[in-house]
Residue, then its C-alpha position, 0 to 999 in steps of 0.5 A: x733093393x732099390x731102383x738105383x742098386x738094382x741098377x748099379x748091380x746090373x751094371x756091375x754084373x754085365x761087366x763082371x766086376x766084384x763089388x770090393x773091386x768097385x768099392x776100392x776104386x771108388x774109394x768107398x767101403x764095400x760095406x757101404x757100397x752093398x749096403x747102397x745096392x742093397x736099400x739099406x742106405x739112404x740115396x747117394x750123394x750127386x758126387x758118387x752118382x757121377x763118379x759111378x757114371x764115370x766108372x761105368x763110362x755112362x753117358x748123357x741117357x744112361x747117366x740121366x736114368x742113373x740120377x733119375x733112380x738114384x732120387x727115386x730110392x730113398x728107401x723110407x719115404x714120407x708122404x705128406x699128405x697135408x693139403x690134399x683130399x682125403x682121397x688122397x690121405x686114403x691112397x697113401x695109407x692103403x699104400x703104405x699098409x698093402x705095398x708089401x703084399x703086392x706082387x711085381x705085376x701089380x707094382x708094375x701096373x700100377x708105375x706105369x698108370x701114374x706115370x701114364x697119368x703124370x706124361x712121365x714114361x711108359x702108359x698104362x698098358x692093357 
């Protein structure tokens, strides 16, 4: 599961709202609206962001987090480390080798240190 299906399930749950229901309304197959939810599909476009913020009633913060982790769910992604140090080259590919087998207290610890690092949300916590 993605950030943003993740999201959109919540959002969907806390109104009870079955996913057929929305899919129709959004003129989408629930197919593809599971499979969004789901990870098995790339990131939405930026039309049917905005039409799930509208049929959420979501507005400027909510709205924003939506787009923010709908550009952070892309489920295969690439890292291009051309350029770098070899650091760098060593941190992605360690990554990519182990991020299956780490827990959700050690994913989170390690967002919130790189996000602390970038000024970009929550710091590390200790």
């Amino acid at each position: 599961m993605t950030p943003f299906g993740q999201k959109t399930r919540q959002l969907r749950a806390d109104r009870s709202i079955l996913l057929k229901q929305m899919a129709d309304d959004l003129g989408v197959s629930s197919a593809y609206l599971s499979a969004l939810e789901r990870g098995h599909r790339g990131r939405p476009g930026p039309g049917l962001i905005m039409q799930i913020c509208g049929y959420f009633d979501l507005i400027w913060d909510e709205a924003e987090e939506l787009k923010r982790l709908a550009e952070m769910s892309h489920p295969r992604v690439v890292v291009d480390t051309s350029g770098l140090s070899p650091r760098a080259t060593e941190l992605a590919n360690l990554l990519s080798q182990s991020i299956g087998e780490l827990d959700e207290q050690t994913l989170e610890w390690i967002l919130d240190e790189i996000r602390g690092r970038r000024g970009g949300g929550r710091g590390p916590v200790f």
